[in-house]
C-alpha positions in Angstrom: 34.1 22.8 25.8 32.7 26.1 27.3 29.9 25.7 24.7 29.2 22.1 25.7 28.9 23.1 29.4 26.9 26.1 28.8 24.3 23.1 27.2 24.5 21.0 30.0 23.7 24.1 32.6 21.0 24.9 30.3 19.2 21.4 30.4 20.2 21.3 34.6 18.5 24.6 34.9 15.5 24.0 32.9 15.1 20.5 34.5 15.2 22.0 38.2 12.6 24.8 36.9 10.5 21.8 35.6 10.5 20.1 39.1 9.9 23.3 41.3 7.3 24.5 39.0 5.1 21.2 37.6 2.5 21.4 40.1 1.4 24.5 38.9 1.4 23.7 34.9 3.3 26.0 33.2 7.1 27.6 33.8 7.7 31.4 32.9 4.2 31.6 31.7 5.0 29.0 29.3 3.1 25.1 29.7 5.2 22.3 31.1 5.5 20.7 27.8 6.4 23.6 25.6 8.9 24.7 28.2 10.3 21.4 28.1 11.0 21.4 24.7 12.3 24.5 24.6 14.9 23.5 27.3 15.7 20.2 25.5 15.8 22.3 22.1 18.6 24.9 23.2 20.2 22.0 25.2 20.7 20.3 21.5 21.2 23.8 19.8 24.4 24.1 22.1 25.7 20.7 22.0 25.6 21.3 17.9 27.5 24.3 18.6 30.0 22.6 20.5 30.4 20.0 17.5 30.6 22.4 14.8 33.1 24.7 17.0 35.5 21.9 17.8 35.3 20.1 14.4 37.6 23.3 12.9 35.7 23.4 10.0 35.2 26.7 7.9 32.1 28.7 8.2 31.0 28.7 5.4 31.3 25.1 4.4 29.2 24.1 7.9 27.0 26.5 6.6 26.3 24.1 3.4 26.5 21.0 5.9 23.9 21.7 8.2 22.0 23.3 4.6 22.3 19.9 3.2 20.5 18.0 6.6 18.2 20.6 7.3 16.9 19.5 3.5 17.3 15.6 4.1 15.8 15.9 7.4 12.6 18.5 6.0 12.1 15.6 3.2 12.0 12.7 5.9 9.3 14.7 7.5 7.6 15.5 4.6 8.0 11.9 3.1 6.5 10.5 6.4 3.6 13.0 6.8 2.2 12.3 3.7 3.3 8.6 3.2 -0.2 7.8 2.2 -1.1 10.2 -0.8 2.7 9.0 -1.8 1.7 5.7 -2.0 -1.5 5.8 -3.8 0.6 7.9 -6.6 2.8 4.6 -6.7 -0.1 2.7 -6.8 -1.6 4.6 -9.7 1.7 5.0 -11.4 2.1 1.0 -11.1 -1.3 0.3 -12.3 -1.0 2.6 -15.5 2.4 0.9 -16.5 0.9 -2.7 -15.8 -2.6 -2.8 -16.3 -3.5 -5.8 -14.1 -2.0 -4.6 -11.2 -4.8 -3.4 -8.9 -5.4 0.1 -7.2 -6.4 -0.1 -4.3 -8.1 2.4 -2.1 -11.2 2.9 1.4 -13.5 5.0 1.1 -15.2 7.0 4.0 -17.3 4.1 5.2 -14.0 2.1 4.9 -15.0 -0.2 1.9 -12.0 -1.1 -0.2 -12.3 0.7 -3.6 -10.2 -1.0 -6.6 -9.4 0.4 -9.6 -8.6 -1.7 -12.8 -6.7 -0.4 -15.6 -7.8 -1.4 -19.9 -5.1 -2.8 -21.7 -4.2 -1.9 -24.9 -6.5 -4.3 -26.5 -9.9 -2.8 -24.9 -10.0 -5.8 -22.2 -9.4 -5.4 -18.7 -7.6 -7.6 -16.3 -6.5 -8.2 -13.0 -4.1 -9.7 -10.7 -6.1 -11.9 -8.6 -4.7 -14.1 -5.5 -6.0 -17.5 -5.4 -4.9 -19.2 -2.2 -2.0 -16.8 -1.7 -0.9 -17.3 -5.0 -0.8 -14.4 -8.3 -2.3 -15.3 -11.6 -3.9 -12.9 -14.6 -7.3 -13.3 -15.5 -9.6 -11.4 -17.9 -12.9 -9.4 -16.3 -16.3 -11.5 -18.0 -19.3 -10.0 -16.8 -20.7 -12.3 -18.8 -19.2 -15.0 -17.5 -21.4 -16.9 -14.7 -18.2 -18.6 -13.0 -14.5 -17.6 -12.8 -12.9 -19.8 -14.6 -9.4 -20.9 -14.5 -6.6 -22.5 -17.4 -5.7 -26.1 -16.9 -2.5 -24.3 -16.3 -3.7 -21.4 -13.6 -5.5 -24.3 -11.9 -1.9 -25.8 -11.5 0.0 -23.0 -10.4 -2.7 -22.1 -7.5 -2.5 -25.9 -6.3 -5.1 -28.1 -8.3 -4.2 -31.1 -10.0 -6.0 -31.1 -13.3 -4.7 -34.5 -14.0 -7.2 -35.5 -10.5 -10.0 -33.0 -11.6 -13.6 -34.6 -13.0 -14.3 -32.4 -16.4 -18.1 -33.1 -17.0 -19.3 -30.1 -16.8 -19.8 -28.1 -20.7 -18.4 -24.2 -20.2 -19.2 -21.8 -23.3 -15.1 -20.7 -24.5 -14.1 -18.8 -27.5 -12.8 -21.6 -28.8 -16.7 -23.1 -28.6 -17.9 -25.7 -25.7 -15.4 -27.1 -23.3 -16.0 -29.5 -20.1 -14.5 -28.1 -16.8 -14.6 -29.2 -13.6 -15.7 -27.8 -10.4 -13.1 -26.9 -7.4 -13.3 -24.5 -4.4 -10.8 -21.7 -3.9 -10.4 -20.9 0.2 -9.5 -17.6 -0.2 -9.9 -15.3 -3.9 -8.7 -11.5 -3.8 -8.6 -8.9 -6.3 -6.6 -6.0 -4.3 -8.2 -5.4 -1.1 -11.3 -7.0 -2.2 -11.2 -10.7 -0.4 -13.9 -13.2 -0.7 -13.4 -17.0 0.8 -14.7 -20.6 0.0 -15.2 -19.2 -3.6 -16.4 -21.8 -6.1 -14.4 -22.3 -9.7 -14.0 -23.6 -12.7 -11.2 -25.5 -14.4 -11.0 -25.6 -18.2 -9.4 -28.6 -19.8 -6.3 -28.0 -21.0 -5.5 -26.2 -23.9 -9.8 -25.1 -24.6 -9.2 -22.0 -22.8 -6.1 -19.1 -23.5 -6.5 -16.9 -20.4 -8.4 -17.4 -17.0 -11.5 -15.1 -16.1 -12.9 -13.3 -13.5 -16.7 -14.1 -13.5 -19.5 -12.7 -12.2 -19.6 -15.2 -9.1 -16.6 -13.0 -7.5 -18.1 -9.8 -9.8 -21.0 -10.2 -8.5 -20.5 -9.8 -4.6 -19.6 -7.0 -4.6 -22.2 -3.5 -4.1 -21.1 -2.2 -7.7 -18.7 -1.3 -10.0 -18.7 0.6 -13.4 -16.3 1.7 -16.0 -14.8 5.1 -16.4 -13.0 5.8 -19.5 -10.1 3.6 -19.1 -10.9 2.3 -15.8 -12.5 -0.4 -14.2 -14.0 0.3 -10.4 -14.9 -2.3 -8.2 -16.4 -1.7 -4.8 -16.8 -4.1 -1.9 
């Protein structure tokens, strides 16, 4: 208790100093601020005290106690200072381990930057958002249009069974007809574009959606790196 009092006259004290002394700026040739903290600092410093005196606990183990908060607290800090360099490690570590999931970054004119990873197979691909909904499609820079699967078209919210298919699309699997919708809102990481016109293959004359040159092609450039795909808005 004699601790704990000694920590409230040291925050009384340093609070009446603070008041006499704030018109001129600084306390003991120390600024209004940094005395303030210091006050509020030993105030804490002896109230800890106080706690670790009456707890009864060995010296050496609250040695190791505070040891072990000092460490969780200093990782907080460090976790929370450099929150953004942690999270585009995540990023890159996601997109490695699933290639279409986008990396997204800004540059210094604050442009979104997103990085695409190869799969296996030599292609690349990408997550993109249609309408607020997630589907994989293949990057076709020599593809005019994006062009979605009967059943992508579905999942985003188009009925193919209410779709007209007269218009002939080039496939792998030869010429296809595919009709013409409008997506409100397309995004490939930060990269957002809306009223964004589509295609829908018919169904089963396609095996995997792509991203075409009408999305591709809006933005100010892009180019490959050895495994990766940039794309900047």
């Amino acid at each position: 208790m004699r601790v704990l009092w000694i920590g409230i006259g040291i925050l009384a004290i340093g609070l009446i100093l603070l008041v006499a002394f704030d018109d001129r700026g600084e306390v003991l040739g120390l600024s209004t601020d940094s005395f303030g903290r210091l006050v509020y600092l030993s105030a804490l410093g002896a109230v800890l005290c106080a706690g670790i005196l009456a707890s009864g606990q060995r010296f050496g183990q609250t040695v190791r106690t505070l040891a072990v908060w000092l460490l969780i607290i200093l990782a907080l800090m460090v976790g929370y200072e450099y929150r953004y360099e942690l999270q585009d490690v995540a990023s890159r570590v996601t997109a490695g381990a699933v290639p279409p999931s986008p990396l997204s970054m800004t540059d210094d004119d604050g442009r979104a930057i997103v990085t695409l990873q190869k799969r296996m197979d030599g292609h690349f691909e990408a997550n993109v958002s249609i309408s607020g909904t997630t589907i994989r499609a293949m990057v076709d820079t020599g593809a005019t249009t994006t062009v979605l699967t009967a059943s992508d078209a579905a999942q985003v919210g188009f009925d193919p069974q209410a779709l007209v298919f007269n218009i002939p699309v080039s496939t792998a699997n030869g010429v296809a007809n595919a009709a013409r919708v409008v997506a409100d809102e397309m995004a490939v990481g930060a990269i957002v574009r809306t009223n964004v016109p589509l295609l829908v293959a018919e169904s089963g004359r396609l095996g995997q959606s792509l991203l075409g040159m009408n999305f591709i092609g809006t933005l100010s450039g892009f180019d490959v790196r050895g495994d990766r795909l940039v794309l900047r808005d």
